[in-house]
N, C-alpha and C positions, 0 to 999 in steps of 0.2 A: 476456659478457652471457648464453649460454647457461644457462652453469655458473650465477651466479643467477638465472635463470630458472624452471630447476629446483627449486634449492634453497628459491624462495621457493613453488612451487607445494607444494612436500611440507611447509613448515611450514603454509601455510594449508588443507591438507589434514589433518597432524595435528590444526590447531585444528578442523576440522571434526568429528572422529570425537571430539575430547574433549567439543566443544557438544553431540554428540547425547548423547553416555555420561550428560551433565550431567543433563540433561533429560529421559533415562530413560523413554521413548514406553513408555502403559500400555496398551499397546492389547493386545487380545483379547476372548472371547467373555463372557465376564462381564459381568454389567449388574445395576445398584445405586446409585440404591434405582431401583425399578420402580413406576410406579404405576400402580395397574391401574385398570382404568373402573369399579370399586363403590368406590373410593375408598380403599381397602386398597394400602399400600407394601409391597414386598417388598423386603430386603436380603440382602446376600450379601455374602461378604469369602472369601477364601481362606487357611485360618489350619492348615491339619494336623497340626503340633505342640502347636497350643493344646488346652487342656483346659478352658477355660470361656471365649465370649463373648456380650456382652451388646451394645444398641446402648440409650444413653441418647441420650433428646430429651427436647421439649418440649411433644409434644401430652399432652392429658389424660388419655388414658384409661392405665390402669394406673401412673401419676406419671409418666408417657415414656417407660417402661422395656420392654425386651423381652430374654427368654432365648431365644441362637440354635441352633439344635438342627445339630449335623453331616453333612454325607452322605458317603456312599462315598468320593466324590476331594477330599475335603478343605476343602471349601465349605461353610461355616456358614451357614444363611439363617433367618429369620423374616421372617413377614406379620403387619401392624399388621392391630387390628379397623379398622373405618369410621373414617378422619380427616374430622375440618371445613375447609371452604376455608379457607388459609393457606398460607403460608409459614413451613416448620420446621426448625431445627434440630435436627443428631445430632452424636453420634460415638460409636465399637466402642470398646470397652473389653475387651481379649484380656488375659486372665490377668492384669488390674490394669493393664495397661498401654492407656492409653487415648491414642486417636488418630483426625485426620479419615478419613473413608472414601478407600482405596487409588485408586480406581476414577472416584471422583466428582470432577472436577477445581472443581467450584463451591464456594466456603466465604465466610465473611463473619468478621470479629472482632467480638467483643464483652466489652472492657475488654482484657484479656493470654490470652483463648481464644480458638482457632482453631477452627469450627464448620462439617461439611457442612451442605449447605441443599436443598431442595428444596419444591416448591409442589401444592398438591393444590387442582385449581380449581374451579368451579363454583359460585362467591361472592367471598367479599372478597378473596381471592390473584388474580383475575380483574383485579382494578384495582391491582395492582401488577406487570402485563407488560409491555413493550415493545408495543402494538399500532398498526397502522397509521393514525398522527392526527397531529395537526404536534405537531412536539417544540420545548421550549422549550429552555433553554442552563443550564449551571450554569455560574459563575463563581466562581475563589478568589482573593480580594481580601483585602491586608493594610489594618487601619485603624492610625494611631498612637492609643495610649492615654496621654494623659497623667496620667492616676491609675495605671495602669500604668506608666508609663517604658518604654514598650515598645508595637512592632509587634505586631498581634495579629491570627490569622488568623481569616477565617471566609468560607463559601460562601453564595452567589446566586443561588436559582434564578429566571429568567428565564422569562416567558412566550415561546410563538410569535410571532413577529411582533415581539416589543420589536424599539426601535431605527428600525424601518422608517418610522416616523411620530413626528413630538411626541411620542404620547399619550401621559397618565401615569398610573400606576396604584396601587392601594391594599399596602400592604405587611405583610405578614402575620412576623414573627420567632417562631422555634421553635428552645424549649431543649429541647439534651439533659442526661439524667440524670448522677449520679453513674461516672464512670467512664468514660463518652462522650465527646464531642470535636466537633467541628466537621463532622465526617463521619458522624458517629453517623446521623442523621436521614436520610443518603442511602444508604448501604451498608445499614444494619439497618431503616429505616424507609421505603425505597424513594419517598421521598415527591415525588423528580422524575418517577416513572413514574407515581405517582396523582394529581399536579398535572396533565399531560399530560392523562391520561384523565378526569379528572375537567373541567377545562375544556372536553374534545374533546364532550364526552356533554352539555356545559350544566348542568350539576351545581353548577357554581362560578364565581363570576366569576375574570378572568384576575387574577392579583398577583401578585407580587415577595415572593417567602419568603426572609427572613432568615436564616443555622444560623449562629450564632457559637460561639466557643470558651468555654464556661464555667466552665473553670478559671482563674482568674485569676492564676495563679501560675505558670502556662504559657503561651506564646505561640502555640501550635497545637499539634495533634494530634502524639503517639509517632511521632517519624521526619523530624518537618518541622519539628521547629527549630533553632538552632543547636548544640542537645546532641545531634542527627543521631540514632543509635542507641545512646545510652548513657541517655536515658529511656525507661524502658519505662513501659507503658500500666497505669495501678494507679490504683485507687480515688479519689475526688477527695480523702476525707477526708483521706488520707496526702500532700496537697499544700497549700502555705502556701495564704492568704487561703479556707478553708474555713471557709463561715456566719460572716463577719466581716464581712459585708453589701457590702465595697468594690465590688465586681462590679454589683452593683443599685444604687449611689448614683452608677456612672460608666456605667451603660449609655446615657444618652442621648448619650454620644462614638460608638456604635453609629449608634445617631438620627440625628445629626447626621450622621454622614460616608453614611449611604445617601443621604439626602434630595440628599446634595452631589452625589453620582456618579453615582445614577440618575433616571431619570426617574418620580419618585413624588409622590403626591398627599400633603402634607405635612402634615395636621391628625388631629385625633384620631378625624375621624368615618373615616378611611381607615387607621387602625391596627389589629394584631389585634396577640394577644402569645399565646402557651402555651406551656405546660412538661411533658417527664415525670419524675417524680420530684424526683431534687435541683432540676431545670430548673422543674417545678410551685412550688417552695418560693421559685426568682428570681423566678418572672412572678407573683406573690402579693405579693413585696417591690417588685418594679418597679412593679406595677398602684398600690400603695396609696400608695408616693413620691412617685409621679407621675401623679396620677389626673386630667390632663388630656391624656394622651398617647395613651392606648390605648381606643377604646369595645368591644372584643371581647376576654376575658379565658378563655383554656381553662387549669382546672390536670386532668393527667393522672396518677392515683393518686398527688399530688404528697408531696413530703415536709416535708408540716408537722408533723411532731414536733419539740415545741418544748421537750420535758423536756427535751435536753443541752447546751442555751446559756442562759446568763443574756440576755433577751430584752435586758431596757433599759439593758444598759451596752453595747449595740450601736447605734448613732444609726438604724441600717436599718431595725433591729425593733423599737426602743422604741416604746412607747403606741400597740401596735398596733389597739386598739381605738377609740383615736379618729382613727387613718386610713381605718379599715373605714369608719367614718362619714363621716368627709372622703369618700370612694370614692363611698358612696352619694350621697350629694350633686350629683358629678359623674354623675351619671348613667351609666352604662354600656349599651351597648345589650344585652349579652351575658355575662352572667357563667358559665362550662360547668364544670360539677368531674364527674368521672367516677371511679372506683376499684371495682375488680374487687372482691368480694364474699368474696374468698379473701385479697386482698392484707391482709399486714399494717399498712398506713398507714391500711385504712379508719377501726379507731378515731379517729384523729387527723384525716383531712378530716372525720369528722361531728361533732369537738369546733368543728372551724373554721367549720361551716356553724351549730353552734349560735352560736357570737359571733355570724355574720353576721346568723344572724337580729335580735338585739339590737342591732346597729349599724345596722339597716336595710338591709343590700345584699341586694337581690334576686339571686336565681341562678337555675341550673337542675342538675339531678343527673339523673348516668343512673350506675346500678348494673350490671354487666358480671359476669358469671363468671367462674371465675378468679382468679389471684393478680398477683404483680407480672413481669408480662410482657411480651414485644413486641409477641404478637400481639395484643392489648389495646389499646396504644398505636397502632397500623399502623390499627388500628379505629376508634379515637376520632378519628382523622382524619378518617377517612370520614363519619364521623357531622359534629365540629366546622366542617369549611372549607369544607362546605355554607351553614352558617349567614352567613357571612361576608359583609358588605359589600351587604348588601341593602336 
């Protein structure tokens, strides 16, 4: 008994020293990115062999780009001018070879990229922390799709307090874009910690947000379905039932199975729907199929480019102008289109807001700076789910 005694303490002891070697603790004096109180980040990577690096992001000024200048012992650093309150993405780019920061263990994906993050506050990144207020629940819940043949995932965020009482509430669904997933909206769009804060502050009434998967050729997010790791995270266009309307003609199997599970207020005056981008282009198709579902409609620099589909051999998007009308009909209490000023989809939402004028649907437009971005989207939140349910 001794003899394995022994023997079993020195293998679980080898596993130990292999778990740590794995795991490769980065700890030391090095700090990156740094942000300083005028609002200026500072990076730093340690690269000594290198002969050029660079940190690409996403804030504005200079296209995201910075050139890092070397020191003494071998630490490349650059300081950003003044950034805007947000949440941003980087990554070093060392002699073409680009990579997350060594140092920073925080990153987010976005589609098949892997991105350091960091937050510069003192404005709208302020309403996406963690702060001391009651925190609501995310739930991931499969629904069966029978226009699909298939289980289909998607997440739940839940108020403080759900559950605790009857009460039921109004239900807000948000698409993600092209590329995104089901997750998109919590990881990139932090929209559980600005639901939190924004309820905590009275900013918003308490609801029930929807994120479903809107790929419909997929059943959840790269990693969580029965293809495990052998789907990787790409583009939606490169996946079947792309702009083939199926997805917008079966969404109220979505409808339908919240209204069943949750406690929700089940009529259209407690509906809201948005989209960004490809997600803007379903809740435009869902809103106008179904224009007794939804009375609050946000498209986020959506993508209504409608030059590369034949509209009306699709039953989703045929004679879409006399659904606009239909729409307006129904009355909506809220119709929001927002797009950055920089983004290439503008042409195309101010083609769509001219039909709407002619089919009579009332809107509202807000113009944003900027191109097609997060942080854009993270804002148009802030702005839209105020509106909500008033």
């Amino acid at each position: 008994m001794k003899r394995i005694f022994v023997a079993m303490a020195a293998l679980l002891a080898s596993l130990s020293m292999s778990a740590q070697q794995n795991i490769s603790f980065r700890e030391g004096k090095l700090v990156s990115p740094q942000v300083n109180s005028d609002r200026t980040v500072t990076f730093r990577v340690k690269a000594p062999k290198a002969k050029s690096v660079k940190v690409l992001a996403d804030w504005e000024q200079n296209d995201g780009q910075g050139t890092m200048k070397k020191g003494k012992d071998g630490v490349w650093e650059y300081t950003t001018p003044q950034l805007t309150s947000e949440m941003f993405t980087y990554r070093f780019d060392v002699d073409g070879v680009v990579s997350v920061d060594p140092v920073n263990p925080f990153t987010r994906r976005d589609v098949g990229n892997v991105f350091s993050i960091f937050y510069v506050g003192g404005g709208a990144a302020d309403e996406y922390q963690v702060k001391n207020v009651a925190h609501g629940q995310v739930r991931t819940v499969w629904y069966h799709s029978n226009a699909g043949n298939a289980d289909r995932r998607m997440n739940v965020y839940l108020p403080a307090g759900y559950g605790k009482t009857d009460k039921k509430y109004p239900v807000f669904y948000l698409l993600h874009g092209s590329g995104g997933d089901e997750n998109a909206w919590l990881e990139l769009g932090n929209i559980s910690r600005i639901m939190d804060n924004l309820i905590a502050e009275g900013k918003c009434e308490p609801m029930i947000v929807v994120m479903p998967n809107g790929n419909f050729g997929k059943q959840a997010a790269a990693g969580e379905t029965a293809e495990n790791l052998n789907y990787k995270p790409m583009m939606t266009k490169f996946l079947p039932h792309y702009k083939d309307g199926l997805y917008e003609m079966a969404f109220p199997e979505i409808v339908n199975y919240v209204d069943a599970t949750f406690n929700t207020i089940a009529d259209k005056q407690h509906r809201a729907i948005a989209g960004l981008s490809m997600g803007g282009m379903h809740t435009l198709m869902i809103a106008v199929n179904y224009p007794d579902m939804f009375n609050y409609v946000g498209l986020y620099s959506a993508g209504v480019d409608f030059t590369q589909i034949n509209m009306e051999a699709i039953p989703a998007y045929a004679n879409l102008d006399g659904k606009l009308s239909k729409l307006a009909q129904s009355n909506p209490k809220l119709f929001w289109i927002a797009c950055g000023n920089a983004d290439r989809l503008m042409p195309f939402n101010k083609q769509l807001m001219e039909r709407m004028n002619k089919d009579g649907l009332k809107y509202t437009f807000h113009e944003s700076s900027r191109g097609h971005l997060w942080c854009n989207w993270r804002q148009y939140s802030l702005l839209f789910i105020p509106q909500l349910f008033k």
